[in-house]
Steps between C-alpha positions, in 0.01 A plus 500: 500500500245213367357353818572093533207257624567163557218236408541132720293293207575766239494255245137296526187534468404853678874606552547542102221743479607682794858467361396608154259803632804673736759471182258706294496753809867515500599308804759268482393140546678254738349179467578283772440109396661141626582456103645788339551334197133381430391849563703703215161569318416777720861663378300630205263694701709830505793622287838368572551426869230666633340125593755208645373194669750412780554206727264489852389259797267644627600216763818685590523843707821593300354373173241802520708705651710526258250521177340800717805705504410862391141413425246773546215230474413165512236263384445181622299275224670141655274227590459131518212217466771290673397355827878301522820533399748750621258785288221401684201742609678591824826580373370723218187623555524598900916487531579647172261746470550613850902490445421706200367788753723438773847596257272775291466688803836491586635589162251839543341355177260806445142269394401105495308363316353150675296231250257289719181348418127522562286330718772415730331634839208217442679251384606320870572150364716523253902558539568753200224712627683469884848590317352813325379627810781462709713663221239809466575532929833471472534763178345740694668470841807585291373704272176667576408729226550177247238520215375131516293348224231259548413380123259257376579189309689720228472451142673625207691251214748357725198364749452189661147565552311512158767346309505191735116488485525567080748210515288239665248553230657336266538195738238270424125565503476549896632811739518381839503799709532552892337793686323611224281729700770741660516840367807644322547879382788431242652835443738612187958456544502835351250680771674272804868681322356881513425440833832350591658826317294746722612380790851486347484882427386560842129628409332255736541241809311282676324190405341445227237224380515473107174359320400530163143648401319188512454178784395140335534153677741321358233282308424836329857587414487136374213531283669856373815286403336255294312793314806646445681229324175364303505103765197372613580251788285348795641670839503231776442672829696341732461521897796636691545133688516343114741816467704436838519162411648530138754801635603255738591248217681724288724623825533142577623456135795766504608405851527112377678654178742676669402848308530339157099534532430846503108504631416824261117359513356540874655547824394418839544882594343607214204304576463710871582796273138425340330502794515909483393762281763734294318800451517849639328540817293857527729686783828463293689785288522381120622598182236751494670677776842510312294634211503195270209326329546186478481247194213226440625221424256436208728771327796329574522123431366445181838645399702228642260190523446480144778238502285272686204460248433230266644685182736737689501888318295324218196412676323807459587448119362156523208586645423766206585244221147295664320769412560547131272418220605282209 
């Protein structure tokens, strides 16, 4: 009989690929998401059946009790940049993902599959980081031969990382930027996802710390960005008080607003969040330990940010037509 996994976040940004890579192994795919209906695009992944989204809280003991029923694994890809709100870093990222664990283990789910983040353990100030360490302790006092991965900012089309830097290029001629010296290691969806499906298929456990081949600060990612999509713009270095104290505006803004301001620009958390490097520290098992080489990024995103320069797919063409002769 096909084994079953079930995915909680099948259906963004990592949990697609994850989703996508176990149909074309021949599991069946249950992916567990608060909106069924927004998530039918991952139905496509395998033939006929083989992938369903179906309704979870992660919130909700029975909720993910009942979406684990006759699962042999489970992947947990849910988190949140909310630091409110009934989803807030807390109940997701420390409850949920320790609930996750907790009802795994007594389903006898064979493997799990845990999605965390890197540079967590130095990262003291800031409340995601806390959450994501409390739900690493609590995955593994349920569950103790979890496979949890510690990834990078992660890139790949769907990214808010060089897409939202790409975007701000086009955004007049400055590009204020906040902790511009803190080093990143952005690593590729795809490498993060054949990760994810080795620990599915029971070939490794343990943690995990998931870095792609090269470190920049984020200045230098910056400067890659506006290479990429052919922008020229005059980075404004900005302190991390000027940061804390624009952060603190923009939370002030949705609070006032009542949520009908989303602040998708800066966050006070994210600001602490910049206060630590994201890159893989020398002790740590990586994806050269599960046997895959990761994916530069140089490789990658000129494929999808080409959208974001002045003349879109044409520019290349554009830049060609200078150089004929009349």
């Amino acid at each position: 009989m096909t084994k079953l996994v079930t995915i909680f976040g099948g259906s963004g940004f990592v949990g697609r690929y994850i989703a996508q890579k176990l149909a074309a192994d021949g599991w069946r795919v249950r992916v567990a998401v608060r909106r069924p209906n927004e998530a039918l695009h991952v139905k496509p992944y395998g033939v006929v059946g083989q992938v369903e989204p179906v309704f979870c809280n992660i919130r909700d003991d029975a909720s993910v009790a009942a979406v684990m029923t006759g699962a042999d694994a489970v992947v947990n890809c849910v988190g949140t940049f909310d630091r409110k709100g009934r989803n807030n870093f807390d109940a997701v990222q420390h409850e949920g993902a320790e609930r996750v664990a907790r009802i795994a283990a007594a389903h006898s789910v064979g493997t799990l599959v845990h999605i965390s983040a890197l540079g967590i353990e130095a990262d003291e100030k800031s409340e995601y980081a806390a959450s994501k360490r409390a739900g690493e302790e609590g995955v593994l006092q349920h569950f103790p031969r979890a496979m949890i991965l510690r990834p990078s900012v992660i890139f790949g089309p769907e990214d808010g990382f060089f897409n939202r830097f790409a975007s701000m290029t086009r955004m007049g001629p400055f590009l204020p930027l906040v902790g511009g010296g803190t080093m990143f290691q952005p690593v590729y969806v795809e490498d993060v996802a054949l990760a994810a499906v080795k620990g599915v298929n029971g070939e490794a456990h343990g943690t995990f710390e998931l870095g792609g081949p090269e470190a920049k600060s984020l200045r230098g990612w910056v400067d890659q960005v506006m290479q990429e999509v052919n922008r020229e713009k005059i980075v404004i270095k900005l302190p991390m008080f000027m940061g804390r104290i624009m952060a603190w505006g923009f939370d002030l803004m949705q609070t006032l607003s009542l949520g009908l301001f989303r602040n998708g620009l800066i966050t006070r958390d994210q600001v602490k969040q910049l206060g630590s490097d994201s890159v893989v520290s020398d002790s740590a098992k990586t994806l050269a330990d599960l046997g895959i080489k990761p994916v530069a990024a140089e490789s990658v995103i000129d494929s999808y940010l080409w959208r974001y320069r002045p003349s879109g797919q044409y520019d290349a063409i554009r830049d060609s037509a200078k150089n004929l002769k009349i």
